[in-house]
mmCIF entry with sequence, helices, sheets and N, C-alpha, C, O atoms, coordinates in Angstrom:
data_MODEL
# 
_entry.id   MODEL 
# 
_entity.id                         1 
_entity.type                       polymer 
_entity.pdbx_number_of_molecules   1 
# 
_entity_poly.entity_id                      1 
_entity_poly.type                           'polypeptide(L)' 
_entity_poly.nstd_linkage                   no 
_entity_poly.nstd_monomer                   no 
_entity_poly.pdbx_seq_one_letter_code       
;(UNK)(UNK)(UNK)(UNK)(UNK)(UNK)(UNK)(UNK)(UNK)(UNK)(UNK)(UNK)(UNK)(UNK)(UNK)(UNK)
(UNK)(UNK)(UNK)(UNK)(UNK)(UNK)(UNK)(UNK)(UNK)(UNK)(UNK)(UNK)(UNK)(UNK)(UNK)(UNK)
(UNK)(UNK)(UNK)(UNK)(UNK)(UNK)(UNK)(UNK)(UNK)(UNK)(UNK)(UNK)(UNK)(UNK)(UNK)(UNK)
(UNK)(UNK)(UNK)(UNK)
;
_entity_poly.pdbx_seq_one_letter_code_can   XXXXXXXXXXXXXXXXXXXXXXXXXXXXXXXXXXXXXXXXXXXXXXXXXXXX 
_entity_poly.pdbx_strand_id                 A 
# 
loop_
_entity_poly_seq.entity_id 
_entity_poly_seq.num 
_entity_poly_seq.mon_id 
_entity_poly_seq.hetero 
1 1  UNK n 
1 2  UNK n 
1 3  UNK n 
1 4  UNK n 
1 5  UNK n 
1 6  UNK n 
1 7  UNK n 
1 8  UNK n 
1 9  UNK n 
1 10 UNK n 
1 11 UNK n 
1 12 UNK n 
1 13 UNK n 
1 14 UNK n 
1 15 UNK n 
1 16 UNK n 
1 17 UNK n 
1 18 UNK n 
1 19 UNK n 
1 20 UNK n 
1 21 UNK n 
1 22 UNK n 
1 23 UNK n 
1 24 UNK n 
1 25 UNK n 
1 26 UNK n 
1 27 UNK n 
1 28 UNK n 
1 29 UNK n 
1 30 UNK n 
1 31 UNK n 
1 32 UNK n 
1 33 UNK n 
1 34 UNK n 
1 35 UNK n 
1 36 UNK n 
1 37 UNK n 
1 38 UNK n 
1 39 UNK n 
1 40 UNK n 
1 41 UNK n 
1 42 UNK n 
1 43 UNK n 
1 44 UNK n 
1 45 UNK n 
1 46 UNK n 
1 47 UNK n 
1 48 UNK n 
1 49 UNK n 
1 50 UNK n 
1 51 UNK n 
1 52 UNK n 
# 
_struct_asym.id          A 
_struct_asym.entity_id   1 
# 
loop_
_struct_conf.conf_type_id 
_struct_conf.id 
_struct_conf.pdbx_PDB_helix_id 
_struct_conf.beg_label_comp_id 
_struct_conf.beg_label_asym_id 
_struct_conf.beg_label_seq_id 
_struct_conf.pdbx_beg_PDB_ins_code 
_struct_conf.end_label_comp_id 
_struct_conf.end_label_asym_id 
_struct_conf.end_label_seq_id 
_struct_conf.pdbx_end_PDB_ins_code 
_struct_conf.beg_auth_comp_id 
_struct_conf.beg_auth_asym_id 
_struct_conf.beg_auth_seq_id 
_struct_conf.end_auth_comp_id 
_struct_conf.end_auth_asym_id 
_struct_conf.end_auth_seq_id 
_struct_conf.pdbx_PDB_helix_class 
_struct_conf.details 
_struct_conf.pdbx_PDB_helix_length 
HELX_P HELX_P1 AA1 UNK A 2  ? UNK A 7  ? UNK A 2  UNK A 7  1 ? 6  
HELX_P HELX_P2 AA2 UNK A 14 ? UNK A 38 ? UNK A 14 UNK A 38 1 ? 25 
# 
_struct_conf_type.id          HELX_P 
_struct_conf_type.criteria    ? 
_struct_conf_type.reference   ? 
# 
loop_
_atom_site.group_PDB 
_atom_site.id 
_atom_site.type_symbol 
_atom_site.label_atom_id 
_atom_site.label_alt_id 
_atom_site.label_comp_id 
_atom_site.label_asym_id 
_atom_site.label_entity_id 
_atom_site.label_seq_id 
_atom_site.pdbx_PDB_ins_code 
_atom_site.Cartn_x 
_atom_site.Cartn_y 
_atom_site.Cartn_z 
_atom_site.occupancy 
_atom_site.B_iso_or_equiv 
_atom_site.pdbx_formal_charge 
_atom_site.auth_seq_id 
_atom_site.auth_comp_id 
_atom_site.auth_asym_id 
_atom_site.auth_atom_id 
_atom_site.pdbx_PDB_model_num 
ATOM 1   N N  . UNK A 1 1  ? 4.861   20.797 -23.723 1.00 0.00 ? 1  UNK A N  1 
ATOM 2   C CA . UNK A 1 1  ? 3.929   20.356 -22.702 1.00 0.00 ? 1  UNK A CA 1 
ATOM 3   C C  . UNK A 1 1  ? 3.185   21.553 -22.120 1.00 0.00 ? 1  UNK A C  1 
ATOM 4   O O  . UNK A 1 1  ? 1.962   21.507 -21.985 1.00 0.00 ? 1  UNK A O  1 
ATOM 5   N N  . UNK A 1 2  ? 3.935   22.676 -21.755 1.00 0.00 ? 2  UNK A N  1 
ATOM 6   C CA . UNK A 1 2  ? 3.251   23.690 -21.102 1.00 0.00 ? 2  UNK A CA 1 
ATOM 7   C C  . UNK A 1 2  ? 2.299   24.073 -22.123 1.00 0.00 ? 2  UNK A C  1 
ATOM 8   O O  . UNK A 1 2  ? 1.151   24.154 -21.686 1.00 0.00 ? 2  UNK A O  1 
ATOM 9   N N  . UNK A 1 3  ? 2.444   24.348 -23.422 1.00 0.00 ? 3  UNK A N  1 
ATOM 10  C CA . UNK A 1 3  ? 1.945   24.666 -24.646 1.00 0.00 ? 3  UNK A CA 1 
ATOM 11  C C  . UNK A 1 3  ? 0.470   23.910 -24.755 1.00 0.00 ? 3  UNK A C  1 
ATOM 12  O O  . UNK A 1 3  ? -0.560  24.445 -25.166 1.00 0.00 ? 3  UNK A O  1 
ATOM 13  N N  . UNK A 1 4  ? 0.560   23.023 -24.456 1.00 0.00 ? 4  UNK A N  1 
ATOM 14  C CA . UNK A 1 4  ? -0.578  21.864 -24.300 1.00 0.00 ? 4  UNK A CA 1 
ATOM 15  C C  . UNK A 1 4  ? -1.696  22.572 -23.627 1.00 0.00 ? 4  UNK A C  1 
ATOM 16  O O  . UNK A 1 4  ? -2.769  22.949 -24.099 1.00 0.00 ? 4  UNK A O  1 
ATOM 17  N N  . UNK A 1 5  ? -1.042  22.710 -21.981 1.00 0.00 ? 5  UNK A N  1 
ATOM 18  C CA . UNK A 1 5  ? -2.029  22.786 -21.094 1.00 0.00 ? 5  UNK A CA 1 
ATOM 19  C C  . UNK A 1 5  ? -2.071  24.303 -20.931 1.00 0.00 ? 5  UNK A C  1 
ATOM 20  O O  . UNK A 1 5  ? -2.754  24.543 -19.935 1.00 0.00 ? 5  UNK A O  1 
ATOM 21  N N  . UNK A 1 6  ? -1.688  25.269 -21.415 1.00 0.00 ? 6  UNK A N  1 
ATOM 22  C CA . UNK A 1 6  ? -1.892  26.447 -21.758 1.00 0.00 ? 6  UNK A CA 1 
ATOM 23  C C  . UNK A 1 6  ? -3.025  26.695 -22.306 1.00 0.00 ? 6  UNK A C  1 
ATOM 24  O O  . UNK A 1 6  ? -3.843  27.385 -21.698 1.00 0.00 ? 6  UNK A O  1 
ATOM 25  N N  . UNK A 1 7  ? -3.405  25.992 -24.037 1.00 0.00 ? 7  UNK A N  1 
ATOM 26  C CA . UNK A 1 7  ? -4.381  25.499 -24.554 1.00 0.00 ? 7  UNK A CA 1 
ATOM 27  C C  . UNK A 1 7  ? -5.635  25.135 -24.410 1.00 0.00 ? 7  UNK A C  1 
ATOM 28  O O  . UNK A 1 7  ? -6.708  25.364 -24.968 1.00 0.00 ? 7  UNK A O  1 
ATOM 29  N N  . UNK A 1 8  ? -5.109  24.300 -23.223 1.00 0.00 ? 8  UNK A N  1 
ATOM 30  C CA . UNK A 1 8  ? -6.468  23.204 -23.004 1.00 0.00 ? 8  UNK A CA 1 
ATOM 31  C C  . UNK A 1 8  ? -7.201  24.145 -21.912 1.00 0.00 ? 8  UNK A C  1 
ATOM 32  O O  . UNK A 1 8  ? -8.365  23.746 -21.862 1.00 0.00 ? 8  UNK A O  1 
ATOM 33  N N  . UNK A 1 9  ? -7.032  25.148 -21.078 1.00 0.00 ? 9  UNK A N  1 
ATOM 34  C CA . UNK A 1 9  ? -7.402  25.888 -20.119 1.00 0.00 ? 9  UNK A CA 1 
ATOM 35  C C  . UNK A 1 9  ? -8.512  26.914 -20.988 1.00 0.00 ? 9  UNK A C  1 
ATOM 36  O O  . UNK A 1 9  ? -7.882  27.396 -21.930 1.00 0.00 ? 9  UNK A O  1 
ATOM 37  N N  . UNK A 1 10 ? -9.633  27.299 -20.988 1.00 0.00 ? 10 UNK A N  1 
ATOM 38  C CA . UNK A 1 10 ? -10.355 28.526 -21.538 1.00 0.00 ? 10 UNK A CA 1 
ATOM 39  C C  . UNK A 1 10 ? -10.169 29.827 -20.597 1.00 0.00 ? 10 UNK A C  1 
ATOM 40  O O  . UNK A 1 10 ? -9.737  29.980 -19.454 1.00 0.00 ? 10 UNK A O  1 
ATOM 41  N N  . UNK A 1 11 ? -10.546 30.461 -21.317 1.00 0.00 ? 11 UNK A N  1 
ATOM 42  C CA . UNK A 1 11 ? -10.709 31.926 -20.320 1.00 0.00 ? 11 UNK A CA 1 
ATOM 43  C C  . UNK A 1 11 ? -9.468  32.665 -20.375 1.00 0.00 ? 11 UNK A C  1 
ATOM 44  O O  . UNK A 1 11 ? -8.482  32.018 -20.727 1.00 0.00 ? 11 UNK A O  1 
ATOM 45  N N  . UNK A 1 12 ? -9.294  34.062 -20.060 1.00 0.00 ? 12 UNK A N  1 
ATOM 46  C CA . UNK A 1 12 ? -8.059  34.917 -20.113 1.00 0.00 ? 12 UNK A CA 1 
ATOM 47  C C  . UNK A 1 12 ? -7.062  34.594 -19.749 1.00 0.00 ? 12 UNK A C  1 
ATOM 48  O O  . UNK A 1 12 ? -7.238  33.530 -19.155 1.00 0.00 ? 12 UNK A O  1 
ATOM 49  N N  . UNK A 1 13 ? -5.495  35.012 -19.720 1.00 0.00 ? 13 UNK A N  1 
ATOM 50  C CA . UNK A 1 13 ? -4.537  34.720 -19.600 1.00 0.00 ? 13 UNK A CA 1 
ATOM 51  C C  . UNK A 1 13 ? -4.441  35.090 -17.757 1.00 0.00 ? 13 UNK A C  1 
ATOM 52  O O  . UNK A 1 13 ? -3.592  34.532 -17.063 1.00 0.00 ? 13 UNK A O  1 
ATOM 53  N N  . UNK A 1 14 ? -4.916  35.565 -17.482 1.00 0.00 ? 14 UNK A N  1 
ATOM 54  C CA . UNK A 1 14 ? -4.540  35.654 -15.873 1.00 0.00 ? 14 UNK A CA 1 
ATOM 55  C C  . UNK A 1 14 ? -5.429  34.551 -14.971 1.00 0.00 ? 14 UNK A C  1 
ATOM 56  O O  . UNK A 1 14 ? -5.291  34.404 -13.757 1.00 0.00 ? 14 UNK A O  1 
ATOM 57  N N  . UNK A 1 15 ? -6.521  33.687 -15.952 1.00 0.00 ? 15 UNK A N  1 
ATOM 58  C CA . UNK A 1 15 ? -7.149  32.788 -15.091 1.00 0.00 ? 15 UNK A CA 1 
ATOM 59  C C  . UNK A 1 15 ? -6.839  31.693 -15.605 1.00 0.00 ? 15 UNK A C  1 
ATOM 60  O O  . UNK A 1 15 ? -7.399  30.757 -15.035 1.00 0.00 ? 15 UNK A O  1 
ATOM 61  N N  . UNK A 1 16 ? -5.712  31.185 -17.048 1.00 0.00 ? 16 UNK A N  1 
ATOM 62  C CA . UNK A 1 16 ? -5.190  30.391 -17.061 1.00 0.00 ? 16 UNK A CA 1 
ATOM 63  C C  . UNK A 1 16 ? -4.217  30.187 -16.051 1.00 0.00 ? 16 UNK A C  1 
ATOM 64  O O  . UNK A 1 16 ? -4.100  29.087 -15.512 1.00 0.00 ? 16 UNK A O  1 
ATOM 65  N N  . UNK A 1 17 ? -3.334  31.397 -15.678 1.00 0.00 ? 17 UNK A N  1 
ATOM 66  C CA . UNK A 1 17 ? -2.294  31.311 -15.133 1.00 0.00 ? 17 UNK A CA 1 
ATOM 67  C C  . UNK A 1 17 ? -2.545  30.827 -13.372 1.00 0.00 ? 17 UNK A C  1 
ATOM 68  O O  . UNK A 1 17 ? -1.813  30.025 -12.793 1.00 0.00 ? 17 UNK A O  1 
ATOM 69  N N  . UNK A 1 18 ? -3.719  31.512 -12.753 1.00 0.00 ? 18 UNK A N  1 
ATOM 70  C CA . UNK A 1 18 ? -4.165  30.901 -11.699 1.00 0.00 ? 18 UNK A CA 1 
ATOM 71  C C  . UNK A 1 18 ? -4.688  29.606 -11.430 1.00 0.00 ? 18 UNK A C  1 
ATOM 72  O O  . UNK A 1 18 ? -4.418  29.042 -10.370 1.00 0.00 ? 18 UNK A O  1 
ATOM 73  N N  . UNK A 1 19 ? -5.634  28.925 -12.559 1.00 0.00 ? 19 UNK A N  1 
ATOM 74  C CA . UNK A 1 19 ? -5.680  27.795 -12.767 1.00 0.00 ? 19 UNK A CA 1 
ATOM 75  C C  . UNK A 1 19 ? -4.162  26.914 -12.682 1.00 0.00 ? 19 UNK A C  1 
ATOM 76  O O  . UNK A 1 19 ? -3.823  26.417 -11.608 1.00 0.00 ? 19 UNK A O  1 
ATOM 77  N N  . UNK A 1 20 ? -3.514  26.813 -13.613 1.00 0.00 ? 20 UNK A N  1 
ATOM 78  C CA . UNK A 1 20 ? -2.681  26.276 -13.774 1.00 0.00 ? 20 UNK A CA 1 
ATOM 79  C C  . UNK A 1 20 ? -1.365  25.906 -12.452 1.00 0.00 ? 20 UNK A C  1 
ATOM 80  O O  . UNK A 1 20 ? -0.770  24.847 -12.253 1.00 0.00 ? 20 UNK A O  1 
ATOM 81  N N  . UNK A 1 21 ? -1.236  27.382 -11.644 1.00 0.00 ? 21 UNK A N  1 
ATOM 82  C CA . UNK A 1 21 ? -0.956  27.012 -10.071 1.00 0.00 ? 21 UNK A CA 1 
ATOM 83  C C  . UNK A 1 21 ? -1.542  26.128 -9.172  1.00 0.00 ? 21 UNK A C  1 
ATOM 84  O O  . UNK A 1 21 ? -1.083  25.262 -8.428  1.00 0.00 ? 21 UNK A O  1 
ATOM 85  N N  . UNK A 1 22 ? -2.888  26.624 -9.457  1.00 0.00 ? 22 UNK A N  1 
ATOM 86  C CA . UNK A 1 22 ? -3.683  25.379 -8.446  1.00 0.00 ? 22 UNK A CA 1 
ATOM 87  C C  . UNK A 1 22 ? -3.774  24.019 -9.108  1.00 0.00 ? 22 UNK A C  1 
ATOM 88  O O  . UNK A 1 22 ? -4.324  23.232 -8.339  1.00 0.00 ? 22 UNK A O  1 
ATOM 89  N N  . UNK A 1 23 ? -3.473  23.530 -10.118 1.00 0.00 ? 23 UNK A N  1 
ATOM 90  C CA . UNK A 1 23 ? -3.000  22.513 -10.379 1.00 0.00 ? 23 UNK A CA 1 
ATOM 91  C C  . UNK A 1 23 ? -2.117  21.867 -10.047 1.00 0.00 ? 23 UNK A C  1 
ATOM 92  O O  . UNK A 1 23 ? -2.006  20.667 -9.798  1.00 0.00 ? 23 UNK A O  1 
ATOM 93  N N  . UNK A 1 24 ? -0.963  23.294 -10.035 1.00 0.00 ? 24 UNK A N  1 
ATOM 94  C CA . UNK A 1 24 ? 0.323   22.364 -9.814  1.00 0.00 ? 24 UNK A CA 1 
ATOM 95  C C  . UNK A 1 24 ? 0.614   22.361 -8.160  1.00 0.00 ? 24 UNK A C  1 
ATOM 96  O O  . UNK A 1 24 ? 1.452   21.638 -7.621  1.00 0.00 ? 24 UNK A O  1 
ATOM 97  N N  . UNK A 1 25 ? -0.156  23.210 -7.549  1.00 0.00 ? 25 UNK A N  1 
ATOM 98  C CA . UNK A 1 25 ? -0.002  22.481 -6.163  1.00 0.00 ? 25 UNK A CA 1 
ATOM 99  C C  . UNK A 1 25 ? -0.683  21.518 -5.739  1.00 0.00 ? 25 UNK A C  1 
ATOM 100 O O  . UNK A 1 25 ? -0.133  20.882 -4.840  1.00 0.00 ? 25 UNK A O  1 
ATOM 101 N N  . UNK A 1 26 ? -2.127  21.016 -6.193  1.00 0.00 ? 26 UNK A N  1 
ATOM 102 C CA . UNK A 1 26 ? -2.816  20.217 -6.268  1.00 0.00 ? 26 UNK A CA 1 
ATOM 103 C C  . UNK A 1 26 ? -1.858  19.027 -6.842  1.00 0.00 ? 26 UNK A C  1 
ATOM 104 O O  . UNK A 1 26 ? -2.430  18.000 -6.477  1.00 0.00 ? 26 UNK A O  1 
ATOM 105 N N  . UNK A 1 27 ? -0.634  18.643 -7.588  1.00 0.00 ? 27 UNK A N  1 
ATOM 106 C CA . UNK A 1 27 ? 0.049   17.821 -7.648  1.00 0.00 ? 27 UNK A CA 1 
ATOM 107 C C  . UNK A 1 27 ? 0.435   17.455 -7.074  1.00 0.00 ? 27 UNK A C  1 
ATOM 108 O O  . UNK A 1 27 ? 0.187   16.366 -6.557  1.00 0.00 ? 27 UNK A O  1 
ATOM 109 N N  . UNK A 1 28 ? 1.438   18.344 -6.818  1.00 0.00 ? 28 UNK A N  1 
ATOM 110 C CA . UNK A 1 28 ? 2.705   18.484 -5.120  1.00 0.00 ? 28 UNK A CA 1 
ATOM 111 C C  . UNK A 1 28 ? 1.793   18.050 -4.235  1.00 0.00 ? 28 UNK A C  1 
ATOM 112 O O  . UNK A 1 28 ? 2.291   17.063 -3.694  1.00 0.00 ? 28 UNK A O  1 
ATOM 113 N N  . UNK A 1 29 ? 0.925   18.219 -3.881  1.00 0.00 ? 29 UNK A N  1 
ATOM 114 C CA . UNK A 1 29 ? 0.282   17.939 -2.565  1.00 0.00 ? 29 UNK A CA 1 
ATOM 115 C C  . UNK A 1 29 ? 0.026   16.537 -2.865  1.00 0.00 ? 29 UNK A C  1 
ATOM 116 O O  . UNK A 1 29 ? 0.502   15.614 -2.204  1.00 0.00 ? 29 UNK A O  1 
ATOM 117 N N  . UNK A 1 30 ? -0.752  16.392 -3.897  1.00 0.00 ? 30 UNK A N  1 
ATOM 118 C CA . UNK A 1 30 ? -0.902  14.587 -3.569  1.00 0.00 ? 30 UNK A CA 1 
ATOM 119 C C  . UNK A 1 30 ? 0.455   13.951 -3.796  1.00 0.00 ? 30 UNK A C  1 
ATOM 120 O O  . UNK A 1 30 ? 0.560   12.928 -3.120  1.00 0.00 ? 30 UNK A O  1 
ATOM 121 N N  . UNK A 1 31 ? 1.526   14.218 -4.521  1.00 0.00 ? 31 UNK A N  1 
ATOM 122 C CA . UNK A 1 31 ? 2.977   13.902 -4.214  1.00 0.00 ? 31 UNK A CA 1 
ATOM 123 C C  . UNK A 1 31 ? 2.880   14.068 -2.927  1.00 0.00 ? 31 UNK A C  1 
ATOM 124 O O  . UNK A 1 31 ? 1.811   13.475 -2.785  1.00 0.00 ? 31 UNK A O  1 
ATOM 125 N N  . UNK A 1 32 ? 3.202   14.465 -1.707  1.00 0.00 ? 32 UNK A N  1 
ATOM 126 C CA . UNK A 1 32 ? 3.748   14.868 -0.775  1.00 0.00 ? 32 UNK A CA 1 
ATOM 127 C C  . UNK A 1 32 ? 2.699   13.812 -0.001  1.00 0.00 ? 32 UNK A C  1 
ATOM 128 O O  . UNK A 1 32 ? 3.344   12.833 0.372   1.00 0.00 ? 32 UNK A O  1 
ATOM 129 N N  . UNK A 1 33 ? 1.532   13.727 0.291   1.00 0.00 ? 33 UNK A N  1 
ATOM 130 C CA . UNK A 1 33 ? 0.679   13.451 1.392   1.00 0.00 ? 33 UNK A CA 1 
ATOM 131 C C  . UNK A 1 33 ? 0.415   11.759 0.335   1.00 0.00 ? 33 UNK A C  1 
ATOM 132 O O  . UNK A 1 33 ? 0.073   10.829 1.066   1.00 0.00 ? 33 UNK A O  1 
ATOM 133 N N  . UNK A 1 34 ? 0.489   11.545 -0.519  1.00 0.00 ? 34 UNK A N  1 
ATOM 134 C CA . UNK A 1 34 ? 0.155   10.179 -0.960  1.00 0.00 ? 34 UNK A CA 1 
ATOM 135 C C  . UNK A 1 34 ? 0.919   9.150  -1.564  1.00 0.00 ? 34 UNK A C  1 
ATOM 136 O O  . UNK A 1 34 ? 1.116   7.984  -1.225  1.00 0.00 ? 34 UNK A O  1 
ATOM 137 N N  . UNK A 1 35 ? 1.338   9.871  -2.598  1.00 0.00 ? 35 UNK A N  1 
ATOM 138 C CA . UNK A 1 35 ? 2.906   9.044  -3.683  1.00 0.00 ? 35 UNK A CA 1 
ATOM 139 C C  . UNK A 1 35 ? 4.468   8.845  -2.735  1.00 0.00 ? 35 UNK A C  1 
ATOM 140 O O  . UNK A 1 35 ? 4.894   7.748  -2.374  1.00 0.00 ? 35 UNK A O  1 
ATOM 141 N N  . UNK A 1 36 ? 4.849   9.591  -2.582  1.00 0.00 ? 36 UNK A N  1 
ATOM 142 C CA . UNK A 1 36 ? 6.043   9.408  -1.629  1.00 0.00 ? 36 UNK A CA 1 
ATOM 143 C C  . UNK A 1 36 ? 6.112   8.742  -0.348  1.00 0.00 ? 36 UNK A C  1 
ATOM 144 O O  . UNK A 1 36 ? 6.994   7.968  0.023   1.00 0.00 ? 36 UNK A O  1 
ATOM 145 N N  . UNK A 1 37 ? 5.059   9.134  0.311   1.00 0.00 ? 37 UNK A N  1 
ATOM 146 C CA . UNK A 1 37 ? 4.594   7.346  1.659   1.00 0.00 ? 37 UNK A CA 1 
ATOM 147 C C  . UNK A 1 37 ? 4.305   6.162  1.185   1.00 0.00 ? 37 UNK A C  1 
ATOM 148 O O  . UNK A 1 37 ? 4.661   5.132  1.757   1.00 0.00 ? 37 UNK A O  1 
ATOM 149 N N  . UNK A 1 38 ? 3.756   6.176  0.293   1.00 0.00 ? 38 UNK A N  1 
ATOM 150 C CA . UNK A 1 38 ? 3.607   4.844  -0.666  1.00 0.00 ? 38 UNK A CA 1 
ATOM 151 C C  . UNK A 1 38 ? 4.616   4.158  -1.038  1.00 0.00 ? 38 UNK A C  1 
ATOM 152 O O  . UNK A 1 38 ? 4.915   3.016  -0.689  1.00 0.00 ? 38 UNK A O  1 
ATOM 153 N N  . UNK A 1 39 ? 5.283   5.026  -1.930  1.00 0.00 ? 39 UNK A N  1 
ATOM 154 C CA . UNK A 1 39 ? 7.058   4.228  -2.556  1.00 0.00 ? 39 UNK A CA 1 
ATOM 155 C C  . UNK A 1 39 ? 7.673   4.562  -1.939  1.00 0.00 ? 39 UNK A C  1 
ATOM 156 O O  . UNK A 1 39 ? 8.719   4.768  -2.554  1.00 0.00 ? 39 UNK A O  1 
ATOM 157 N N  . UNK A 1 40 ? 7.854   5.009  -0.151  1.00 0.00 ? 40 UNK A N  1 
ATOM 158 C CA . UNK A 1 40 ? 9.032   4.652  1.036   1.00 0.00 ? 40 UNK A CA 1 
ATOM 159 C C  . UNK A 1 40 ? 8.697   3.590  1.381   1.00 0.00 ? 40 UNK A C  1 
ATOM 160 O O  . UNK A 1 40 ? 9.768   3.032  1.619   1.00 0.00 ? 40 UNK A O  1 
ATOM 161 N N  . UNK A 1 41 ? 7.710   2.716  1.631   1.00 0.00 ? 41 UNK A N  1 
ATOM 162 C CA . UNK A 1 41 ? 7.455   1.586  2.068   1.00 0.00 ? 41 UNK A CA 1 
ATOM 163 C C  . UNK A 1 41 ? 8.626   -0.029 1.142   1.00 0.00 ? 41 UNK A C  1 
ATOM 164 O O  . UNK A 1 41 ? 9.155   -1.018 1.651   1.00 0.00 ? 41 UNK A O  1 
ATOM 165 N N  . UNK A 1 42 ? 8.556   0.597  -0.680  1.00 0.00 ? 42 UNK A N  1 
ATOM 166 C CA . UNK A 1 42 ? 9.016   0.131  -0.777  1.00 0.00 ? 42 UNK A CA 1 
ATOM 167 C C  . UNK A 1 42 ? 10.474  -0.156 -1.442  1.00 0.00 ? 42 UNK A C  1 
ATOM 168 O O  . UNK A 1 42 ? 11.030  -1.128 -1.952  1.00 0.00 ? 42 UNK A O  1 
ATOM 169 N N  . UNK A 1 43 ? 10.789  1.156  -1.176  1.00 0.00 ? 43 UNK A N  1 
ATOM 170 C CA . UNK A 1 43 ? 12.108  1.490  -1.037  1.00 0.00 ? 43 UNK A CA 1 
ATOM 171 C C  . UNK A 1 43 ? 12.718  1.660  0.483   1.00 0.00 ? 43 UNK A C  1 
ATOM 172 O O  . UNK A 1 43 ? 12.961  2.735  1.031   1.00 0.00 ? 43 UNK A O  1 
ATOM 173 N N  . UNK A 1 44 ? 12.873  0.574  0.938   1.00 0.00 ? 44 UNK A N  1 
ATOM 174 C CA . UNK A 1 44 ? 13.557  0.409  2.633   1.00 0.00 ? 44 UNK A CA 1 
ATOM 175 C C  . UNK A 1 44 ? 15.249  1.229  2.141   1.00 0.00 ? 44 UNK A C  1 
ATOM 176 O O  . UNK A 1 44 ? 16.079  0.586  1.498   1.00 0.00 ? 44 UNK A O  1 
ATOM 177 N N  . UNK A 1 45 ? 15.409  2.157  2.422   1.00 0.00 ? 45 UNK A N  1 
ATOM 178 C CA . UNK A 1 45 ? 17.087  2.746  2.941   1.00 0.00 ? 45 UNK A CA 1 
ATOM 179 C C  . UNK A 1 45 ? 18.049  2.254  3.795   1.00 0.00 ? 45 UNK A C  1 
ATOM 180 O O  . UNK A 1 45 ? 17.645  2.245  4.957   1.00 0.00 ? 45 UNK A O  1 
ATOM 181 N N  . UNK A 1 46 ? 19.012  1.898  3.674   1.00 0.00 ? 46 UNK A N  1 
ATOM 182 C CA . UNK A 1 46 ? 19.474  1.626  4.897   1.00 0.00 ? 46 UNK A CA 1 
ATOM 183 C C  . UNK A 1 46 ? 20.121  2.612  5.819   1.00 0.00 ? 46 UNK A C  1 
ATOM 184 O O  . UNK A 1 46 ? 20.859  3.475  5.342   1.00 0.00 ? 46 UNK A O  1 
ATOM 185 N N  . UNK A 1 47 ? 19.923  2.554  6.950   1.00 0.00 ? 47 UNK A N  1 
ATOM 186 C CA . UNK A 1 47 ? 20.776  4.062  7.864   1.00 0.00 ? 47 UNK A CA 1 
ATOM 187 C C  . UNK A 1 47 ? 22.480  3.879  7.309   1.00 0.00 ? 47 UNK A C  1 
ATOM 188 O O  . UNK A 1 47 ? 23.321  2.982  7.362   1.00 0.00 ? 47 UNK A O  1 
ATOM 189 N N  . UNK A 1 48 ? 22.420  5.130  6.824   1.00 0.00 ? 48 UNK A N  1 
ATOM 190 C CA . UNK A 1 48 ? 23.814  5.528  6.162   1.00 0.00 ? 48 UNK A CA 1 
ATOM 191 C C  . UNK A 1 48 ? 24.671  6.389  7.490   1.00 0.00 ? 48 UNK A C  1 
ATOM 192 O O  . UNK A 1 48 ? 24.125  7.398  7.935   1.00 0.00 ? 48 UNK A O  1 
ATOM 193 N N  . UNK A 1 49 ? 25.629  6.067  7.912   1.00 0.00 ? 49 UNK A N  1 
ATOM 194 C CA . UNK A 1 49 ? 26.049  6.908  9.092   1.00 0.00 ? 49 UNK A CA 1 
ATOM 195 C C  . UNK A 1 49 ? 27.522  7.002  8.610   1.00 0.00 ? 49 UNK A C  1 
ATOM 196 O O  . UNK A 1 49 ? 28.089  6.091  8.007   1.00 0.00 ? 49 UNK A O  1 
ATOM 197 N N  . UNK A 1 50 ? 28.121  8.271  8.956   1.00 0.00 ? 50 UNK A N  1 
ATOM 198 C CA . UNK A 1 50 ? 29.610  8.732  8.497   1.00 0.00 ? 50 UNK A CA 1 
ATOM 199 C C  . UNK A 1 50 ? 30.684  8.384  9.951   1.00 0.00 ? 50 UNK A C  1 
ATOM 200 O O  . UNK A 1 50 ? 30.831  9.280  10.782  1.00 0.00 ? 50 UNK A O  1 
ATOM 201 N N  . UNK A 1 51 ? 31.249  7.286  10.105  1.00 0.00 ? 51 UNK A N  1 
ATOM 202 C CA . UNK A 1 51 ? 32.025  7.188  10.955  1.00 0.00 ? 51 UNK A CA 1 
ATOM 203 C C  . UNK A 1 51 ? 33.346  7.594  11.431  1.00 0.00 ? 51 UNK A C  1 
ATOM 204 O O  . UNK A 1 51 ? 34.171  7.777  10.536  1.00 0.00 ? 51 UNK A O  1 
ATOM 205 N N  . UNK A 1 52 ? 33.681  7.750  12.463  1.00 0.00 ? 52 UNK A N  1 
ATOM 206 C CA . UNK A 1 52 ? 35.143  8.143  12.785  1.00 0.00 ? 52 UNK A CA 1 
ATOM 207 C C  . UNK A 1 52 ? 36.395  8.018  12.074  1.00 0.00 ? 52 UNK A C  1 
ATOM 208 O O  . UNK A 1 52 ? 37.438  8.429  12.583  1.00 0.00 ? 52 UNK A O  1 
# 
């Protein structure tokens, strides 16, 4: 997979490699701020509490 998108990137190896970060935080971030509020809604948890 990395092999792939290694590939698919043009330009030198130090602006693949910067590219390829800002991708992958550009992931994480829409993980974080979009995908994961989405599927908590419908995954309800129940409060798990460790009792006496």
């Amino acid at each position: 997979m990395f092999s792939l998108l290694w590939r698919f990137f043009p330009g030198p190896a130090w602006l693949r490699v910067i590219v390829l970060l800002l991708v992958a935080a550009a992931l994480v971030y829409v993980l974080i701020a979009y995908v994961y509020p989405w599927a908590a809604l419908y995954f309800q948890a129940e409060e798990a509490t460790v009792g006496p």
